[in-house]
TITOR-936432 format. One record per residue (C-alpha): residue number from 1; x, y, z. Coordinates in pm, whole numbers, always signed. Example, Ala and Ser with C-alpha at 12.3 -4.5 7.8 and 13.67 -1.06 7.14 Angstrom:
<nodes>
+-----+--------+--------+--------+
!   n !      u !      v !      w !
+-----+--------+--------+--------+
!   1 !  +1230 !   -450 !   +780 !
!   2 !  +1367 !   -106 !   +714 !
+-----+--------+--------+--------+
</nodes>
This chain:
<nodes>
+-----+--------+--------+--------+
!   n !      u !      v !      w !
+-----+--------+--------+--------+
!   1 !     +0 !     +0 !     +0 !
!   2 !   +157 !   +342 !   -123 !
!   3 !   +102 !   +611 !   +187 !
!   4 !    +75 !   +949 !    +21 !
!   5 !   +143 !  +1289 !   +172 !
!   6 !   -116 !  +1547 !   +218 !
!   7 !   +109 !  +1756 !   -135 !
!   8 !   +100 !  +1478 !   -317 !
!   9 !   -277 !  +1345 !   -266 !
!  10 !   -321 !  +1709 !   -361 !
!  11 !   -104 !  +1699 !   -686 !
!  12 !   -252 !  +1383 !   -776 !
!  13 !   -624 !  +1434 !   -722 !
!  14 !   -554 !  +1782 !   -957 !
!  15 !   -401 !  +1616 !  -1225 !
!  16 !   -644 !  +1327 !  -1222 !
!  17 !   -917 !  +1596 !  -1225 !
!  18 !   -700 !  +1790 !  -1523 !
!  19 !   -709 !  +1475 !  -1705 !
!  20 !  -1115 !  +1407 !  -1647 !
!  21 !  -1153 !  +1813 !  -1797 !
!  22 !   -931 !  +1709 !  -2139 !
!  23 !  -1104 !  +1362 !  -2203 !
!  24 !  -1486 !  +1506 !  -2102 !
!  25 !  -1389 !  +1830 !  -2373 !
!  26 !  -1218 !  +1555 !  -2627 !
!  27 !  -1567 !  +1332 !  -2593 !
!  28 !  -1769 !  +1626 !  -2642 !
!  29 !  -1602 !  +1774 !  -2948 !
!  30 !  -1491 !  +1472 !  -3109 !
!  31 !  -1772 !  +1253 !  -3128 !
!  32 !  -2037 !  +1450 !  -3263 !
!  33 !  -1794 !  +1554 !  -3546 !
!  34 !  -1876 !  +1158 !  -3619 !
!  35 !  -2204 !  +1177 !  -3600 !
!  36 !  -2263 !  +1023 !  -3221 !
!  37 !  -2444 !  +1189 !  -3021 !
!  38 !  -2577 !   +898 !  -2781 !
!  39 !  -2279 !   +752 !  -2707 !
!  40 !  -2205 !   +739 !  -2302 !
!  41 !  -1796 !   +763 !  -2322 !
!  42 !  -1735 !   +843 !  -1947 !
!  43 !  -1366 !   +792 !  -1904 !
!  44 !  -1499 !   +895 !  -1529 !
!  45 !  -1535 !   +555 !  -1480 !
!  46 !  -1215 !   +403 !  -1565 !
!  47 !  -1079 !   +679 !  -1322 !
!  48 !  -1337 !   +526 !  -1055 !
!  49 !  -1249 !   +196 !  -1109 !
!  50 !   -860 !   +246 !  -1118 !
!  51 !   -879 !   +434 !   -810 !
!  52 !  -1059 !   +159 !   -652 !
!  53 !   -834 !    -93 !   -744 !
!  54 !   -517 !    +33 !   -703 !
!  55 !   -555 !   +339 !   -439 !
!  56 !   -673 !   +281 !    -98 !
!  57 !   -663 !   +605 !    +69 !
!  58 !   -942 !   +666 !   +405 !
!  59 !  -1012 !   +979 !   +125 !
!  60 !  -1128 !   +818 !   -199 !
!  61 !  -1473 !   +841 !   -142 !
!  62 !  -1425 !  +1182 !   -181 !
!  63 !  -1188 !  +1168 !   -445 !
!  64 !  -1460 !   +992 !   -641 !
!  65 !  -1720 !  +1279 !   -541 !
!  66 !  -1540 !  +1550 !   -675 !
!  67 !  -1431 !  +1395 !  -1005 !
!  68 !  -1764 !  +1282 !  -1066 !
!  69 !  -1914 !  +1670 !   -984 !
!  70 !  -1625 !  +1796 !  -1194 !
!  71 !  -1744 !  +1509 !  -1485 !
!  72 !  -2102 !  +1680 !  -1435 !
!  73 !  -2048 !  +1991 !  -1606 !
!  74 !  -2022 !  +1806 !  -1932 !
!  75 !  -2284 !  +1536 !  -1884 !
!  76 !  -2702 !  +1593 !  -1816 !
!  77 !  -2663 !  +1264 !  -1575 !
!  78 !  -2737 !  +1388 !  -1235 !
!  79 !  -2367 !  +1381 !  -1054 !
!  80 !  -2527 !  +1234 !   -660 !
!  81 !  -2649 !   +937 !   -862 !
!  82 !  -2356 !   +927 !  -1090 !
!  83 !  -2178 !   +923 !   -687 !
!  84 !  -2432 !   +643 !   -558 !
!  85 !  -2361 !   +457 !   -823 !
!  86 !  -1981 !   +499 !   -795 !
!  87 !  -1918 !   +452 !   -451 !
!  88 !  -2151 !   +163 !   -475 !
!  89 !  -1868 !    -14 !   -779 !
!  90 !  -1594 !    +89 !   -538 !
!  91 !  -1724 !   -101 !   -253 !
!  92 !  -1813 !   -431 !   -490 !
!  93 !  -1457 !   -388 !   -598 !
!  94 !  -1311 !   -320 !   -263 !
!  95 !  -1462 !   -665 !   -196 !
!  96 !  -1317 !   -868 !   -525 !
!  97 !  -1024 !   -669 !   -539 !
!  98 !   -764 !   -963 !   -351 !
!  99 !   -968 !  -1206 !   -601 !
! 100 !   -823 !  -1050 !   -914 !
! 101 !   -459 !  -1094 !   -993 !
! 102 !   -308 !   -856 !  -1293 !
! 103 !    -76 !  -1092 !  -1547 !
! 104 !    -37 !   -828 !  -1791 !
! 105 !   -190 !   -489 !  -1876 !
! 106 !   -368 !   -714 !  -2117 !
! 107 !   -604 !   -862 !  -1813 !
! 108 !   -714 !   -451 !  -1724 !
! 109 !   -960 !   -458 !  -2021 !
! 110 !  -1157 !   -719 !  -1880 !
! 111 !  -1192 !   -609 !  -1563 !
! 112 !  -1254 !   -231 !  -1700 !
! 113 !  -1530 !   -415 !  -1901 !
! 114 !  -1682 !   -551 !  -1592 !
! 115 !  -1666 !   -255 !  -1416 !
! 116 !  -1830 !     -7 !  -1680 !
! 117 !  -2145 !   -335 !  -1721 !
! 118 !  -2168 !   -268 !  -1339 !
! 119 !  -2212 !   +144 !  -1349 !
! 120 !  -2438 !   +123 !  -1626 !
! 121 !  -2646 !   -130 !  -1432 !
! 122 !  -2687 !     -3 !  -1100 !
! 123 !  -2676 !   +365 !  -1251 !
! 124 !  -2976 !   +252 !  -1501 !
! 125 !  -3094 !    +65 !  -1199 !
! 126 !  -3114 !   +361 !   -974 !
! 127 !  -3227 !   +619 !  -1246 !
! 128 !  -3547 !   +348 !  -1314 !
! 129 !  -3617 !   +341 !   -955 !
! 130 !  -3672 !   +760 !   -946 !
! 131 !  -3798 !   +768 !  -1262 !
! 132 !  -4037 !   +457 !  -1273 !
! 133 !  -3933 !   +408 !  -1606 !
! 134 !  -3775 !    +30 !  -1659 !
! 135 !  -3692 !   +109 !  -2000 !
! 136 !  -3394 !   +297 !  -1890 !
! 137 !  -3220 !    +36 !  -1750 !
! 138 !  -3240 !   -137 !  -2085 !
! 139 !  -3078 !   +159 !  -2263 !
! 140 !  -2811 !   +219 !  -2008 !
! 141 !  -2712 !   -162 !  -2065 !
! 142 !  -2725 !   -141 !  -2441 !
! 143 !  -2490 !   +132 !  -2410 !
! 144 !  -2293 !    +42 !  -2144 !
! 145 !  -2242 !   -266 !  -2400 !
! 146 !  -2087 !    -90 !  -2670 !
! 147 !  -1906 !   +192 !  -2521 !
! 148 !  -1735 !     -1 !  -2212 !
! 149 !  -1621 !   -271 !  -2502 !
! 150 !  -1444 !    +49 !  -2702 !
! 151 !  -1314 !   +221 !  -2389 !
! 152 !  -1177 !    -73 !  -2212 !
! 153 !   -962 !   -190 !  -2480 !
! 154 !   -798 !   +173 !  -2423 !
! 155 !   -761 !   +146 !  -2076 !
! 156 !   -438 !     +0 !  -2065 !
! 157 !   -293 !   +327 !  -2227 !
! 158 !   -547 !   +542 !  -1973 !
! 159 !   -428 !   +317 !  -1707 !
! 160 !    -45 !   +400 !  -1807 !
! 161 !   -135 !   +777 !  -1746 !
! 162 !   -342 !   +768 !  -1389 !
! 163 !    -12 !   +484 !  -1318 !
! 164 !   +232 !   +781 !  -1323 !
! 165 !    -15 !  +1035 !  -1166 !
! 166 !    -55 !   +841 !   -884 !
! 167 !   +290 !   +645 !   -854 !
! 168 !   +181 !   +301 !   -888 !
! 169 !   +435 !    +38 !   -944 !
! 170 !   +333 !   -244 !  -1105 !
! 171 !   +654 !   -435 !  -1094 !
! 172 !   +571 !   -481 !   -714 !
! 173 !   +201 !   -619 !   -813 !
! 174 !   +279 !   -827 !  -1060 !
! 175 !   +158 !   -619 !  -1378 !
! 176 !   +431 !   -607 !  -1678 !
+-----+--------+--------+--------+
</nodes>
């Protein structure tokens, strides 16, 4: 377990935030030059589900809350759901997280796969329950289908990024 200082929790929560801000503007300029407009790319949740793998700090709930108000200014998802739903995933992988063991950065996709089914299930989930609407949860899965299979395969690279911004060494873990 990596202890961080009070500067460098503070560096690291900035930059993670700094790199939420340039992937939330790149999402919302690029893909409607391609014509997608209902596309969920949240790279929010990779952030949410690297953090709760790999950082266990008595302040990521927090962590979480903030990027996911900071990810609200370019989504109409309502951010204290979006934090249910998030803390929620942390907590399930809190539980599994001694269960998984990291070959290769290879074996993050699936488990970023997993983790983006999950948020788009208990977010659908909770947004059907407030809504009354069941046909939500359908949508959220369909896209949670499709966009968690494209962003996964590039979390390795995302994963490279948040690695250096938070100091993880993956030599130590077991992850090449």
């Amino acid at each position: 377990m990596i202890k961080y200082s009070r500067a460098e929790l503070t560096l690291a929560m900035l930059q993670t935030v700094l790199l939420i801000v340039f992937f939330n503007v790149l999402m919302a300029t690029v893909l409607p030059s391609f014509q997608l407009y209902s596309g969920r790319f949240s790279v929010s949740v990779m952030v949410v589900i690297f953090l709760s793998l790999f950082v266990r700090n008595l302040f990521l709930p927090f962590f979480i809350l903030i990027l996911l108000y900071i990810h609200s200014f370019f989504t109409i998802e309502p951010w204290a759901i979006a934090g249910l739903s998030a803390l929620t995933l942390c907590a399930l992988i809190g539980a599994v997280r001694h269960l998984l063991n990291f070959r290769s950065r290879v074996s993050i996709a699936p488990v970023t796969f997993l983790g983006y089914l999950l948020w788009y299930f208990i977010l659908g989930l909770l947004l059907s329950f407030k809504t009354g609407e069941f046909n939500i949860l359908v949508s959220y899965l369909v896209d949670g289908l499709w966009s968690g299979a494209i962003l996964s395969l590039f979390s390795p690279f995302i994963f490279i990024f948040l690695d250096y911004i938070w100091k993880i060494k993956r030599s130590a873990m077991g992850v090449l």
